[in-house]
RODREN-117997 format. One record per residue: residue in three letters; x, y, z of N, C-alpha, C in turn. Coordinates in steps of 0.05 Angstrom, whole numbers, padded with zeros to 5 digits, always signed. Example, Ala and Ser with C-alpha at 12.3 -4.5 7.8 and 13.67 -1.06 7.14 Angstrom:
r code->ALA	n.x->+00264	n.y->-00114	n.z->+00156	ca.x->+00246	ca.y->-00090	ca.z->+00156	c.x->+00264	c.y->-00066	c.z->+00156 .
r code->SER	n.x->+00257	n.y->-00045	n.z->+00142	ca.x->+00273	ca.y->-00021	ca.z->+00143	c.x->+00258	c.y->+00001	c.z->+00157 .
***
This chain:
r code->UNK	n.x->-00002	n.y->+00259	n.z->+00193	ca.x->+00013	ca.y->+00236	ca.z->+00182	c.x->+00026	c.y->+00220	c.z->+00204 .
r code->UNK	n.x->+00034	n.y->+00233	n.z->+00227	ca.x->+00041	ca.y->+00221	ca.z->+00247	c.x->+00026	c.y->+00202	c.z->+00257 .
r code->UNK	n.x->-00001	n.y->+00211	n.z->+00264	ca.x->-00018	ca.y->+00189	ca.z->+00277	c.x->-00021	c.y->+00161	c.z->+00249 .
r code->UNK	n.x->-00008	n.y->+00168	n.z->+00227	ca.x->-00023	ca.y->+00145	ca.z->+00207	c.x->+00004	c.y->+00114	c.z->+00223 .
r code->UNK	n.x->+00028	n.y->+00138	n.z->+00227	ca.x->+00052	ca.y->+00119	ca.z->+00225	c.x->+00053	c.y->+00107	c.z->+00246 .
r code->UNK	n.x->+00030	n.y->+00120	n.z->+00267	ca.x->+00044	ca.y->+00102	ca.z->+00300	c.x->+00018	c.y->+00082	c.z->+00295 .
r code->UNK	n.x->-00003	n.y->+00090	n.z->+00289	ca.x->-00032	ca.y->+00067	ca.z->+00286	c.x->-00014	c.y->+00034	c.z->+00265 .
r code->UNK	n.x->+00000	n.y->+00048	n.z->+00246	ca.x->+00015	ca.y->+00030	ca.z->+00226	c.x->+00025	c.y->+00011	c.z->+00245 .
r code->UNK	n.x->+00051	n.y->+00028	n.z->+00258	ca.x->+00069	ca.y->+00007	ca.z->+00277	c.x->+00062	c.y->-00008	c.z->+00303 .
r code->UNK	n.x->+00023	n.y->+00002	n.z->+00307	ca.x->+00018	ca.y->-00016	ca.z->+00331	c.x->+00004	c.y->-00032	c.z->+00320 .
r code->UNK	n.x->-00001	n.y->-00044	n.z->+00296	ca.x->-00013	ca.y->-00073	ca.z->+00290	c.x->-00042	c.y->-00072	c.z->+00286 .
r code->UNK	n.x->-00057	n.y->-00086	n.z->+00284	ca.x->-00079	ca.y->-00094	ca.z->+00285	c.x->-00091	c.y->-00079	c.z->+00267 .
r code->UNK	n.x->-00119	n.y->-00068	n.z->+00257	ca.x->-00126	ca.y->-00051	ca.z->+00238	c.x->-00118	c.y->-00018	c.z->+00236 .
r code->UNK	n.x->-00106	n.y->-00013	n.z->+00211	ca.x->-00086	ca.y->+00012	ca.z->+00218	c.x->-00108	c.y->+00028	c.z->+00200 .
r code->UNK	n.x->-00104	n.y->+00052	n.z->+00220	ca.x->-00117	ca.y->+00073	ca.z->+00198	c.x->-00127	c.y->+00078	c.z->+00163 .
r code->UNK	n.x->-00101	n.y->+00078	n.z->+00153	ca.x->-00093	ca.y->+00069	ca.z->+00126	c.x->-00117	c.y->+00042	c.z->+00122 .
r code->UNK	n.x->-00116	n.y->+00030	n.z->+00132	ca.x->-00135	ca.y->+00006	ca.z->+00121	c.x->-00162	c.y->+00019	c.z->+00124 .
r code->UNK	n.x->-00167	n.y->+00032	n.z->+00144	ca.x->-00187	ca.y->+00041	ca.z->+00149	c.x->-00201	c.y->+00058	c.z->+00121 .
r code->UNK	n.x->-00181	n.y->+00075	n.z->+00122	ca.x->-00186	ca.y->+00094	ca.z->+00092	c.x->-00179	c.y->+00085	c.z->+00065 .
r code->UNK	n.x->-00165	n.y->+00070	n.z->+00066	ca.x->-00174	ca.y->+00048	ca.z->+00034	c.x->-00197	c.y->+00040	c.z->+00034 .
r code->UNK	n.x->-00211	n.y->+00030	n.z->+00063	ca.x->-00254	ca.y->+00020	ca.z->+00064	c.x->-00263	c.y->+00032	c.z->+00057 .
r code->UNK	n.x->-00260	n.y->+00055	n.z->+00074	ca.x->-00278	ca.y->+00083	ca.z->+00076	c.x->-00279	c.y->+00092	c.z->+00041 .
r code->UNK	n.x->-00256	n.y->+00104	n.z->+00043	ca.x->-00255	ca.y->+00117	ca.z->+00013	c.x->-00274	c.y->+00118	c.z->-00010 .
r code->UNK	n.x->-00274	n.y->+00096	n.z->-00019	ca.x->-00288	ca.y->+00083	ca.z->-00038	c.x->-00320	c.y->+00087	c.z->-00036 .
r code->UNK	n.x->-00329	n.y->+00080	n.z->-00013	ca.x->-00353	ca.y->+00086	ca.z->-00001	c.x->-00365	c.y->+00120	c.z->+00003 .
r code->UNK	n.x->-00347	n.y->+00128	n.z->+00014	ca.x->-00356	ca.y->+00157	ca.z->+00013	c.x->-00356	c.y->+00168	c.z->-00020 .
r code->UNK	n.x->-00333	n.y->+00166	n.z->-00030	ca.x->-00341	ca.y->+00180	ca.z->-00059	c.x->-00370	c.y->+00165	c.z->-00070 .
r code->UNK	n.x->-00378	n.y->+00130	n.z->-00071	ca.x->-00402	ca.y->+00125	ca.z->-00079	c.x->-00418	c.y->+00144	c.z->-00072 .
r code->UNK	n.x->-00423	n.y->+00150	n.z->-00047	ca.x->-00439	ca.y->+00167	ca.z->-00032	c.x->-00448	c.y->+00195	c.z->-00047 .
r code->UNK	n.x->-00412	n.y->+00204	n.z->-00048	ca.x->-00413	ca.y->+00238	ca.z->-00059	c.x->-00432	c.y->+00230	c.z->-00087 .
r code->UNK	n.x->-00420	n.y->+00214	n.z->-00103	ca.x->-00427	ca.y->+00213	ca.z->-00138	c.x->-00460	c.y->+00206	c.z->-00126 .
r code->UNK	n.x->-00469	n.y->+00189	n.z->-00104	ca.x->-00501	ca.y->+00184	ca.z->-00105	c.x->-00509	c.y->+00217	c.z->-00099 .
r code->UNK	n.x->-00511	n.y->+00226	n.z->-00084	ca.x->-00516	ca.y->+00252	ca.z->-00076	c.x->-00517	c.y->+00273	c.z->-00102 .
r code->UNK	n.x->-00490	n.y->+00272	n.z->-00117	ca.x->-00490	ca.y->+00292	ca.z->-00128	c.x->-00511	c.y->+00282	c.z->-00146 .
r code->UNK	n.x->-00514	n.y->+00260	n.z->-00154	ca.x->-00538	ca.y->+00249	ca.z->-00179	c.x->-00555	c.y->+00257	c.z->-00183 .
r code->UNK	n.x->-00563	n.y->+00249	n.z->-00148	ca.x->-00584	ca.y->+00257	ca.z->-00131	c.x->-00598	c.y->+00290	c.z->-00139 .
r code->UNK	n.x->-00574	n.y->+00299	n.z->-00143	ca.x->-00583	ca.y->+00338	ca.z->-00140	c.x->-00595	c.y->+00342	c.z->-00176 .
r code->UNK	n.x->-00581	n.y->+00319	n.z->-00187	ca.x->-00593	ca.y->+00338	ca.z->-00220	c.x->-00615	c.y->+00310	c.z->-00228 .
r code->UNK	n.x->-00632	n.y->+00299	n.z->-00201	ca.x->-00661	ca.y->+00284	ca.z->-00217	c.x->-00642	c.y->+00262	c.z->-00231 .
r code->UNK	n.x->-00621	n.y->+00249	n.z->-00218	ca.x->-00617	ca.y->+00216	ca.z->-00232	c.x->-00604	c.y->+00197	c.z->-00214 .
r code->UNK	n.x->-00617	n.y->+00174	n.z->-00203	ca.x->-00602	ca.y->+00156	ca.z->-00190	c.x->-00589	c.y->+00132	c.z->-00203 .
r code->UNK	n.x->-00572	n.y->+00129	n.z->-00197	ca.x->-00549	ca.y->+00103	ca.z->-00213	c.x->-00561	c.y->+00087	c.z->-00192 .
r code->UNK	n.x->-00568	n.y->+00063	n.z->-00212	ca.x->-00578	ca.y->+00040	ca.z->-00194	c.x->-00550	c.y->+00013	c.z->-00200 .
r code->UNK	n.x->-00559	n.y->-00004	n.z->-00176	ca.x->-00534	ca.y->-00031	ca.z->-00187	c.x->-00534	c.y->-00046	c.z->-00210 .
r code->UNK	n.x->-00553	n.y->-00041	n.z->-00228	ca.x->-00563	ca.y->-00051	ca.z->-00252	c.x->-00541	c.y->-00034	c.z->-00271 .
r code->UNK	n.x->-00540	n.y->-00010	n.z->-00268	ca.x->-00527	ca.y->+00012	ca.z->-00284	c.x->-00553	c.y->+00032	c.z->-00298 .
r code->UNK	n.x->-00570	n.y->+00014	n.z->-00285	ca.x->-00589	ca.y->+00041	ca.z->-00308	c.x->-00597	c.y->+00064	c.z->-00294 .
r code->UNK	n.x->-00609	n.y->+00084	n.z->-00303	ca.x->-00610	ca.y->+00110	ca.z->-00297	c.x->-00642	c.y->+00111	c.z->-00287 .
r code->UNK	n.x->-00653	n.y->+00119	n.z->-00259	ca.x->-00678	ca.y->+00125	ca.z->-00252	c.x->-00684	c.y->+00159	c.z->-00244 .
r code->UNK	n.x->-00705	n.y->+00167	n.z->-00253	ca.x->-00708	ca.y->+00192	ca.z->-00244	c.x->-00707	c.y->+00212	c.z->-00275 .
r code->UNK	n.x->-00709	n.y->+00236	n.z->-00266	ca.x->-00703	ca.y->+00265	ca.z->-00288	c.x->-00728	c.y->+00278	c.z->-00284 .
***
């Protein structure tokens, strides 16, 4: 937590911002993967491919 608060107080893109990006993206990832493991891909459409 230290390194979040000194990245904070030196400006420019802070950590924290970093992992509000990230975040979001990796769980898509986990939920594609896990999909992935039981034969179903979520497409951008919403529909279901695979089984």
């Amino acid at each position: 937590m230290v390194a979040l608060n000194v990245a904070m107080h030196g400006g420019g893109r802070t950590i924290a911002e970093c992992l509000t990006e990230v975040l979001p993206r990796l769980r898509e990832a986990a939920a594609c993967t896990a999909a992935g493991r039981f034969g179903r891909v979520r497409l951008p459409g919403g529909r279901l491919r695979g089984r």
